[in-house]
C-alpha positions as CSV (number, residue, x, y, z in Angstrom):
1,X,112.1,139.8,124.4
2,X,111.2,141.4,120.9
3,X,108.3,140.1,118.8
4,X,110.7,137.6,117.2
5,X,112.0,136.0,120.1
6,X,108.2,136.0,121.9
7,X,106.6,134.2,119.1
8,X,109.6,131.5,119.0
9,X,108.4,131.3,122.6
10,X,105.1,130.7,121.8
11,X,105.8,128.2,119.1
12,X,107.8,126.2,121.3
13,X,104.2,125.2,123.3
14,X,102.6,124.4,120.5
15,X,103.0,120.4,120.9
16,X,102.7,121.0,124.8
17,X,99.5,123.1,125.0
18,X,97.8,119.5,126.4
19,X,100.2,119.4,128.7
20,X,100.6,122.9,130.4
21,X,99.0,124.3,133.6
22,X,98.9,128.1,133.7
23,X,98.6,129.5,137.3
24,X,97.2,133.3,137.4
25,X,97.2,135.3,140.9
26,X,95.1,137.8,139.4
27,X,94.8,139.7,142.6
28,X,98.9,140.3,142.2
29,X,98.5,140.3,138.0
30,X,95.9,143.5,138.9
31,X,98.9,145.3,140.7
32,X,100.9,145.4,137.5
33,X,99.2,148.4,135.9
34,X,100.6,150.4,138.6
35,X,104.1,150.1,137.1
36,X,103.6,149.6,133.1
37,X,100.7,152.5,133.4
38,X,98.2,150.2,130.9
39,X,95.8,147.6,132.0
40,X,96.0,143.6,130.9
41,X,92.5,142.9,129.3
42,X,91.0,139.4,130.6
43,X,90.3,138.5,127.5
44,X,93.3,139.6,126.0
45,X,94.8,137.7,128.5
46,X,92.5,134.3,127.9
47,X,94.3,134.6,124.0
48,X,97.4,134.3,125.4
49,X,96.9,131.7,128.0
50,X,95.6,129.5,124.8
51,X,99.0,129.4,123.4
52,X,100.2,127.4,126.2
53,X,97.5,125.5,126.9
54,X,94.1,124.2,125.1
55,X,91.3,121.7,126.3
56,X,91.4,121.0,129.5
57,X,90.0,123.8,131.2
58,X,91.0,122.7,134.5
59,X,94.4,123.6,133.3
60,X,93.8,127.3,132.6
61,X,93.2,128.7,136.2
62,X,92.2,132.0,137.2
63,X,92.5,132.9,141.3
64,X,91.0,136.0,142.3
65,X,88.8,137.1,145.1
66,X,85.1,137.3,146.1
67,X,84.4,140.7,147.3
68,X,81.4,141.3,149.3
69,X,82.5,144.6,150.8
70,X,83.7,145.4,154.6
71,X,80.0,144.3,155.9
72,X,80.0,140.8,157.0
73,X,76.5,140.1,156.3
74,X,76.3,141.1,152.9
75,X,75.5,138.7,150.2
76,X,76.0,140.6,147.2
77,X,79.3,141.0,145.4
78,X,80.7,144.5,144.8
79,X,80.9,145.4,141.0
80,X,84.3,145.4,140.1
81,X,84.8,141.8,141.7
82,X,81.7,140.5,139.8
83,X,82.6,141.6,136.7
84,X,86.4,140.5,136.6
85,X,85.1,136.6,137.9
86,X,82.5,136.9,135.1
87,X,85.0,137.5,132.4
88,X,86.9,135.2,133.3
89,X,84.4,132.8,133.0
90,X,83.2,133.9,129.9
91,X,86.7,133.0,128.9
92,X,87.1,130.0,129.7
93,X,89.5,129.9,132.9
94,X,88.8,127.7,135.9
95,X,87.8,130.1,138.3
96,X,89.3,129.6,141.9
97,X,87.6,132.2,144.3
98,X,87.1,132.9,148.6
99,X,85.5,135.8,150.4
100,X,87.8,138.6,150.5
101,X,88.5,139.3,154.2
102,X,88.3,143.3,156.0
103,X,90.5,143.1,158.3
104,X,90.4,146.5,160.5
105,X,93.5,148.7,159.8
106,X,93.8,152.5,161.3
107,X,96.3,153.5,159.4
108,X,94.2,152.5,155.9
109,X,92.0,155.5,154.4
110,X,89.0,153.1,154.3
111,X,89.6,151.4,158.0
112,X,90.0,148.5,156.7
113,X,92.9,145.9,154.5
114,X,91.9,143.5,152.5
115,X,93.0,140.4,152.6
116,X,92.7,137.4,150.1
117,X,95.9,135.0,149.3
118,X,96.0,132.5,147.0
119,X,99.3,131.1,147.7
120,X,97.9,127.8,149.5
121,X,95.0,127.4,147.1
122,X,97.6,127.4,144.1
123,X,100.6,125.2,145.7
124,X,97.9,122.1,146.6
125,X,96.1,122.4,143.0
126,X,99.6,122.4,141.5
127,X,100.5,118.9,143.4
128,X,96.7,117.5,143.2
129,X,97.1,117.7,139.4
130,X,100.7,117.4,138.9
131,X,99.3,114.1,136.7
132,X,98.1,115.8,134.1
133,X,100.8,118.6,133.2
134,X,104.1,118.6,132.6
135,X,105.0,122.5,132.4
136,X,103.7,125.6,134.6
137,X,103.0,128.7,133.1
138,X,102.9,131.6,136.5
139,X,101.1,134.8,136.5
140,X,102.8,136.2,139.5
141,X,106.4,137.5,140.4
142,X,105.6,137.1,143.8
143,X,108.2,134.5,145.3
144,X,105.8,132.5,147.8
145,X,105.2,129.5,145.6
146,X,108.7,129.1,144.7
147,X,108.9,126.0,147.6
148,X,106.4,124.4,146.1
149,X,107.9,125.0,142.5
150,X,111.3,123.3,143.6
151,X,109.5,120.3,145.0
152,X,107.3,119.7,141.8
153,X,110.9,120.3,139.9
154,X,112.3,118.2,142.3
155,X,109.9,115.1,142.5
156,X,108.1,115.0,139.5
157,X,110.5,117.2,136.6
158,X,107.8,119.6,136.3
159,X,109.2,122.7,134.1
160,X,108.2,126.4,135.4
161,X,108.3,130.0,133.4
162,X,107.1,132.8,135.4
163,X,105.4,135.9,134.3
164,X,106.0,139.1,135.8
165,X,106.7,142.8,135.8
166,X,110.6,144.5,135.8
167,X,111.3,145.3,139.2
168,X,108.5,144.1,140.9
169,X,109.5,140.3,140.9
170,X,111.1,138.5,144.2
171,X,114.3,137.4,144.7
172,X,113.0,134.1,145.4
173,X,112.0,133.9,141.9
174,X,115.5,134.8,140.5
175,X,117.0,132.3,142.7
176,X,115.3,129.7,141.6
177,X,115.6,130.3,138.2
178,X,119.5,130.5,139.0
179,X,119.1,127.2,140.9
180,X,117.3,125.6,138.1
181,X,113.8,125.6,139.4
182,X,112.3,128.2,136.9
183,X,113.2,128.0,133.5
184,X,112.4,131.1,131.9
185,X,111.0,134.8,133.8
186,X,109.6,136.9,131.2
187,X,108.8,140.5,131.6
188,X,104.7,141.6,131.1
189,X,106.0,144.6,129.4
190,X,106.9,142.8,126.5
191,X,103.7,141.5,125.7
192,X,102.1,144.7,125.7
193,X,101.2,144.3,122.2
194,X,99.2,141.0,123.5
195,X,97.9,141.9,126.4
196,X,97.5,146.0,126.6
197,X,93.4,145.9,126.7
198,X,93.2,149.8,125.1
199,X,95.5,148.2,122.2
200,X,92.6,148.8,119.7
201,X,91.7,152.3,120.5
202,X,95.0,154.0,120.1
């Protein structure tokens, strides 16, 4: 998409912003910077989100885990975690969080994986509020919630456009779009100029 073609995009929501849920696996959105080499800002991303959707801030949804470090008995989040659920409450998203789990792993550096899925969180909220949306804006190109996309496309006519990065989206995702399911999948990449958080200090 050039800027053109991303702004008719944009424009097109304008008379649906009431009525768009925007869906963002942050745990898989944090992943991107590992092929576009720059990092998406939260609040660069909050400016974006409010072009699909305004108001109801139930609508705007940000899933991302709790991260108390590999000792079970600690109560205290690590830095990083605390300060990416803080910004996203300071803009405005309906944080979604669990306890990320350490789960022992000898082949990991550390020990330990971590572990901290969404997908089950995201498909029920989807269907408990399918009443008060009638488009889906996804942050993720993973394919997992693409069974509950097709039923919401299915029963209700709910209308999905996925973010994601080149290369790194499922196949699931392109065969629903091809089957009618998704809508649109745009590419990250072409929103640097919206989402890049260094954008200002070049």
């Amino acid at each position: 998409m050039n800027q053109t073609e991303i702004i008719n995009f944009l424009n097109f929501f304008i008379a649906k912003q009431d009525r768009t849920i925007v869906i963002i696996d942050y745990g898989n959105v944090e992943k991107w910077k590992r092929s576009i080499n720059w990092f998406i800002g939260i609040k660069e991303l909050g400016q974006l989100v409010k072009s699909f959707s305004k108001g109801h801030k139930e609508l705007r949804r940000f899933y991302y885990g709790s991260d108390y470090g590999a000792k079970e008995s600690s109560e205290k989040l690590i830095e990083f975690s605390r300060v990416i659920l803080e910004k996203a409450e300071m803009n405005r998203f309906e944080v979604v969080t669990k306890k990320v789990k350490y789960i022992h792993d000898r082949s990991s550096k550390d020990g330990f994986a971590k572990k901290c899925d969404f997908d089950v969180e995201m498909a029920v909220d989807l269907i408990k509020l399918r009443n008060f949306y009638d488009n889906i804006i996804l942050f993720s190109g993973d394919g997992d919630l693409m069974y509950a996309i097709k039923y919401l496309r299915d029963e209700y006519g709910k209308n999905c456009f996925v973010f994601g990065v080149r290369n790194h989206i499922g196949r699931e995702v392109f065969d629903a779009q091809n089957n009618g399911y998704v809508k649109n999948i745009l590419f990250t990449e072409d929103f640097e100029y919206r989402l890049n958080r260094a954008r200002f200090f070049r």
